[in-house]
N, C-alpha and C positions, 0 to 999 in steps of 0.2 A: 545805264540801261540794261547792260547785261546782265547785272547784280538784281535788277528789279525782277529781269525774268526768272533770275535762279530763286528767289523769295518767295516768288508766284506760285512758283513750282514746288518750292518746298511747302509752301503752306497749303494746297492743293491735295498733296499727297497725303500730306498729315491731317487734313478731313476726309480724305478716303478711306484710310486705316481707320481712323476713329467709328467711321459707317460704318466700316465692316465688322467692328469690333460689335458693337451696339449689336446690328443686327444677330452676330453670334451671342450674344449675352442671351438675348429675347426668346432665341429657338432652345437654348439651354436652359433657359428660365424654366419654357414651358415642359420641357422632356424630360427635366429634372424633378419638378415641383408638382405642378399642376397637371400633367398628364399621369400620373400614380394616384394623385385623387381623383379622375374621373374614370380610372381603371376599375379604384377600388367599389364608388359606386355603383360602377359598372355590374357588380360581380364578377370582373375578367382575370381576376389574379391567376386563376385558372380558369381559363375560357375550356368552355364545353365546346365540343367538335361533333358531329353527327359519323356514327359506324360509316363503314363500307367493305364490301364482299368482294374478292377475290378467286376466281373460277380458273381452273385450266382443262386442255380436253384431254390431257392423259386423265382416264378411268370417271372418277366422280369427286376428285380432290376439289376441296372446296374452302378457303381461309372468311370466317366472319366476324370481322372487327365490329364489335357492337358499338362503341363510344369512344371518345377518343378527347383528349386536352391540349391546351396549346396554351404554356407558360411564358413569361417573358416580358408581356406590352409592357408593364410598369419599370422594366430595369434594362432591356436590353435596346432599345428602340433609341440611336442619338445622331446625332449633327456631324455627316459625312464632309468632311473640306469645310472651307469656309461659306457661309452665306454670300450672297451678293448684297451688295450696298442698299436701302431702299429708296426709291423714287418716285416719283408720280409720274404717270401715266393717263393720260387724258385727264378724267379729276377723280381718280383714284393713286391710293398711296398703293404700292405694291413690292414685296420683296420676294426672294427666290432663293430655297434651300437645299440641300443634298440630303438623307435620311439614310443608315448605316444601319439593316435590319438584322446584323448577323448576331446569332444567341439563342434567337428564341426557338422554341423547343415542340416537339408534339409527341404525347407518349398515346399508343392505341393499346386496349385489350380484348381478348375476343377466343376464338377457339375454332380447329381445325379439326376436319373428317373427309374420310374418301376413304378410298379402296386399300392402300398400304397399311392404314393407319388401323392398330386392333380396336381402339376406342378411341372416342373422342377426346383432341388435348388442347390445353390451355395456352394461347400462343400470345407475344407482349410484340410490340414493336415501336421503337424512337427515332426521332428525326431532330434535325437541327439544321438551322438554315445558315450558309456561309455565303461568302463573297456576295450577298444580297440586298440590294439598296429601292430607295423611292426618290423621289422628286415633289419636293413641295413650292406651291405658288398662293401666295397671300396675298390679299386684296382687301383693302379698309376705305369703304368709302364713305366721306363726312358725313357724322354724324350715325352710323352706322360700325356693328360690332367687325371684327376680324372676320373673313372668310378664307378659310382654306382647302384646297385641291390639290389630291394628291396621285401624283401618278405613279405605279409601282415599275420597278426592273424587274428582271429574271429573280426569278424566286429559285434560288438553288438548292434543295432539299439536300443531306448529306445522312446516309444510312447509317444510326449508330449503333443501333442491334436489332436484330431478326430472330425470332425461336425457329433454331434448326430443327427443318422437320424431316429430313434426308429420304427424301420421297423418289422413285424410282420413274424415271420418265418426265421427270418436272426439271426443267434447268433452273438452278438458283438464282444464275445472271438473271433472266427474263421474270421470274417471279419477284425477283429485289425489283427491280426496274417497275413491273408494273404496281407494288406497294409504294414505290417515292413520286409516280407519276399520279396515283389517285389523292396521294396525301398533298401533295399541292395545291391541285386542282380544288381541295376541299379547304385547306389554306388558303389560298387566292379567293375562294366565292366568300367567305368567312370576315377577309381583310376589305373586302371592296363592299360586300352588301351590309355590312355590322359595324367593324371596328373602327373604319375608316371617319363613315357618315355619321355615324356616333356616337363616336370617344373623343377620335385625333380631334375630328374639326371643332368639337364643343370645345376641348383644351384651350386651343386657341386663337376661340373668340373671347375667352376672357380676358387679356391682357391687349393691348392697342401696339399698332407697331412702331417702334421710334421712327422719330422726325428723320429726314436726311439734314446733313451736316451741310 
């Protein structure tokens, strides 16, 4: 009897590995393959970013990022931990994934004037996202293609250069800070109103999600 349950058990576990293997194949499947071709149709290889302006109240300093790009969805975007196994759920199949956004990139350009400055100058600025993740939840109900929902984490912007403009009365801390906190916020509306609705989710609905074991 004991030996039965140690069998039970081992073959148990060794369909749970298997689930979870499967399920990690299918999210790599898609971040690998298929999500680069819906990038590219996309036109997102380089996704366009919309300007934004940066104001302080010493004098009439004023930084205006006309445009801006955000590199990456096709190669940086992959499978954080392991998926969870897939299952059904009322009469829906459903699986659950971790998403690892750190890489991708946003370069702005744009140009600087106010009171210090004797003319107008050409200013650049880059960001990269680290320790930055999402949460994916799939849901395939018969007879019907994949749906996915994706919930983002902290989006962590990390400053990788700024055109020093060594301006008198302007503190760089609060000036960095207010350039990584608009570029977010324009990242974030960008990934939730666009990339998310779609790119990700068209990705994959093309692909169906393995059985559970």
């Amino acid at each position: 009897m004991n030996i039965l349950v140690v069998l039970v058990g081992f073959f148990s576990f060794g369909a749970c590995r298997e689930s979870v293997y499967e399920a990690n194949l299918y999210l790599d499947t898609v971040l690998g393959v298929v999500l680069p071709l819906e990038v590219g149709k996309a036109n997102l290889s380089l996704a366009p970013l919309p300007g934004f302006t940066v104001k302080h109240r010493a004098g009439d300093f004023r930084v205006q990022f006309e445009s801006g790009i955000l590199q990456g969805l096709a190669s940086f975007i992959e499978r954080r931990g392991d998926c969870e196994a897939s299952r059904w759920e009322a009469d829906a199949l459903t699986m659950r994934c971790g998403l690892d956004l750190d890489g991708l990139r946003l370069a702005f350009q744009g140009n600087a004037r106010g009171q210090d400055l004797t003319e107008e100058r050409e200013v650049a600025l880059g960001l990269v996202l680290r320790n930055s993740s999402a949460f994916l939840t799939h849901t395939e109900k018969k007879g019907e293609r994949v749906h996915a929902e994706c919930d983002l984490g902290d989006l962590n912007l990390e400053l990788v250069y700024s055109t020093d403009l060594d301006l008198k009365g302007v503190s760089k801390p609060v000036y960095d800070q207010q350039l990584v906190s608009t570029a977010r916020s324009i990242l974030k509306h960008f990934l939730v109103s666009h990339f998310i609705p779609n790119v990700l989710t068209v990705a994959f609905s093309k692909i169906y999600l393995p059985l559970p074991q």
